[in-house]
ZALUM-584140 format. One record per atom (N, C-alpha, C): residue number from 1; z, x, y; atom name; residue in one letter. Coordinates in Angstrom, 2 decimals. Each point is the difference from the previous one (the first is absolute). Example, Ala and Ser with C-alpha at 12.3 -4.5 7.8 and 13.67 -1.06 7.14 Angstrom:
! ZALUM-584140
NODE resi       Z       X       Y name resn
NODE    1    7.80   13.19   -5.69    N    A
NODE    1    0.00   -0.89    1.19   CA    A
NODE    1    0.00    0.90    1.20    C    A
NODE    2   -0.72   -0.35    1.05    N    S
NODE    2    0.06    0.82    1.19   CA    S
NODE    2    0.73   -0.77    1.09    C    S
This chain:
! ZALUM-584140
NODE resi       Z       X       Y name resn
NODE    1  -31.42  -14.90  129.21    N    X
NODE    1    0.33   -1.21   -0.71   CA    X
NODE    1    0.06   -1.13    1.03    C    X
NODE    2   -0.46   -1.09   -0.37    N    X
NODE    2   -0.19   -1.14    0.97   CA    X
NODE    2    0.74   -1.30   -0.05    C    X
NODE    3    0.60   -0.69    0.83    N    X
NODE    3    0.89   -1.05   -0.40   CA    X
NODE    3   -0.65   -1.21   -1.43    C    X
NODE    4   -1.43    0.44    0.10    N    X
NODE    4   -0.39   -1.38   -0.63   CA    X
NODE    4    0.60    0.56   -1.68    C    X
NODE    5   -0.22    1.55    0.03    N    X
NODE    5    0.09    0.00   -1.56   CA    X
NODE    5    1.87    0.56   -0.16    C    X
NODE    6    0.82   -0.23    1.08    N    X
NODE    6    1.23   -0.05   -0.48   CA    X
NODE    6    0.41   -1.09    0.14    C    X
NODE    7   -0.66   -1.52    0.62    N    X
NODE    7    0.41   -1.18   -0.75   CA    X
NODE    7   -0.22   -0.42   -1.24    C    X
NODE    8   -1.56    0.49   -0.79    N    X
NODE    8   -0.61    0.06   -1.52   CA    X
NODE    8    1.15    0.57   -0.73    C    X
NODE    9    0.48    1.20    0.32    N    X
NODE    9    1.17    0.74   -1.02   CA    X
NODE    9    1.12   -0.88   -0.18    C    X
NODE   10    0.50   -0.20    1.40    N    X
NODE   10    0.67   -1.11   -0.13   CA    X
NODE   10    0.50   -1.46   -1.16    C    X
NODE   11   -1.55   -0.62    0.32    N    X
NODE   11   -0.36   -0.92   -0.73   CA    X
NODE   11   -0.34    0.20   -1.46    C    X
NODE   12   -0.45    1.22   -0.13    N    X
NODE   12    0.25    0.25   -1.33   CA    X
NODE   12   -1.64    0.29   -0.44    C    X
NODE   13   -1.15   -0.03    1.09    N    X
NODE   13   -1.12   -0.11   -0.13   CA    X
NODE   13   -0.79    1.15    0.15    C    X
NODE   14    0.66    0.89   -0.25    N    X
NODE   14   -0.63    1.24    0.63   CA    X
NODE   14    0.40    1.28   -1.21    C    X
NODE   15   -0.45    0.34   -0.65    N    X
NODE   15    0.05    1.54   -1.06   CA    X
NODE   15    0.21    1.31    1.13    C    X
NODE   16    0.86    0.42    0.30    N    X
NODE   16    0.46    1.00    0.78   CA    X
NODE   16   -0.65    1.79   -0.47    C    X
NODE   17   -0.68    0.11    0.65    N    X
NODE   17   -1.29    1.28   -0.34   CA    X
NODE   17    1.12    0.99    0.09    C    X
NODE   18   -0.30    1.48   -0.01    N    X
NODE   18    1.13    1.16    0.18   CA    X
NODE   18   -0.01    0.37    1.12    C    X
NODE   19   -1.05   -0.16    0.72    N    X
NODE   19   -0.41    0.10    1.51   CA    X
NODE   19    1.44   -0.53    1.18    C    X
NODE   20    0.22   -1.54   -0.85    N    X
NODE   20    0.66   -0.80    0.52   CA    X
NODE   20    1.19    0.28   -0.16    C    X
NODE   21    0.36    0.39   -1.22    N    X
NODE   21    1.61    0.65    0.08   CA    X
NODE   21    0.77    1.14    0.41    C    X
NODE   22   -1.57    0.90    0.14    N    X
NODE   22    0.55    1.09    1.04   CA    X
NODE   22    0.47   -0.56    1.39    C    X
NODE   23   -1.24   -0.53    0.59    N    X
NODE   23    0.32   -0.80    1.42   CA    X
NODE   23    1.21   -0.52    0.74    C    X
NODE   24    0.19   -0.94   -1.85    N    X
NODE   24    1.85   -0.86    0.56   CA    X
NODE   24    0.67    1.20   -0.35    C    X
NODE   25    0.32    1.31   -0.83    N    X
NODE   25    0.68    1.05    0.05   CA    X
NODE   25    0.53    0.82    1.33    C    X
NODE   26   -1.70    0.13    0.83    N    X
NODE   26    0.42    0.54    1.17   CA    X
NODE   26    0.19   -1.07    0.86    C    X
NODE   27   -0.27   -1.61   -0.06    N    X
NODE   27    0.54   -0.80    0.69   CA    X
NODE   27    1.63    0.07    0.22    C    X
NODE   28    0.57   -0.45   -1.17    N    X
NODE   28    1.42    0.47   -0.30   CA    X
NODE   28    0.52    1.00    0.31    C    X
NODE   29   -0.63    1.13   -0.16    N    X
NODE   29    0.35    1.28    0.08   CA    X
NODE   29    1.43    0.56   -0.97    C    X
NODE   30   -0.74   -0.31   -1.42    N    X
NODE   30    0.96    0.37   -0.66   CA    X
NODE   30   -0.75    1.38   -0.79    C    X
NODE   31    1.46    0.78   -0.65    N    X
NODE   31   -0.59    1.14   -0.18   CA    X
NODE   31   -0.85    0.15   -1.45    C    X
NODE   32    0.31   -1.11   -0.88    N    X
NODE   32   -0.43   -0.12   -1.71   CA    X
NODE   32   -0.21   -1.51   -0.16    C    X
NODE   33   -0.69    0.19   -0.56    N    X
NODE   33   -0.45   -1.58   -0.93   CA    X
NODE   33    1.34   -0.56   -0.64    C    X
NODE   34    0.61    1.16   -0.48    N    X
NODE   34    1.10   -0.80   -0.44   CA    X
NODE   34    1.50   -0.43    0.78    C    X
NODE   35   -0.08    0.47    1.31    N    X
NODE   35    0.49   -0.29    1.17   CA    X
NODE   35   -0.86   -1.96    0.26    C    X
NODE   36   -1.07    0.32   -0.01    N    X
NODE   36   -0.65   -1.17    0.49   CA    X
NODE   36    0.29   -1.44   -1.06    C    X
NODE   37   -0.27    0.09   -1.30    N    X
NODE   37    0.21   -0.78   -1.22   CA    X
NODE   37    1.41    0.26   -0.15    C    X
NODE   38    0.52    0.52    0.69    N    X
NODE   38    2.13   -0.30   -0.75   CA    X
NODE   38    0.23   -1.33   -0.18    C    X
NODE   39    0.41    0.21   -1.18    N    X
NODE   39    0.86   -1.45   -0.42   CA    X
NODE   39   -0.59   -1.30    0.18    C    X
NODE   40   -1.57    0.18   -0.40    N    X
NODE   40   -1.10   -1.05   -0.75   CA    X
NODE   40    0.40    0.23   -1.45    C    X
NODE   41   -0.31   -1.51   -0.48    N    X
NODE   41   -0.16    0.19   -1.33   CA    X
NODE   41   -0.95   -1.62   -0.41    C    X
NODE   42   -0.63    0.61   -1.16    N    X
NODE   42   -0.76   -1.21   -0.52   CA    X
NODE   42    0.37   -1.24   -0.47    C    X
NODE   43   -0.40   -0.88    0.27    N    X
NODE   43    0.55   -1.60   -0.84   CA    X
NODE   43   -0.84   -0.66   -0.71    C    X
């Protein structure tokens, strides 16, 4: 993953592939998705 497309996510410009959320998973190094998404919610 490359800085240019974690300023896009950022910004809001970027559709996040599954590729990509594994990546920030083991970036983070968390153990579940739902470890990673805690205590998001939609508005």
């Amino acid at each position: 993953m490359t800085g240019d497309i974690m300023a896009k996510m950022e910004q809001g410009k970027y559709s996040v592939k599954i590729s990509v959320l594994l990546a920030l998973k083991q970036v983070y190094r968390v153990e579940s998705f739902d470890v990673f998404f805690g205590g998001l919610t939609l508005q």
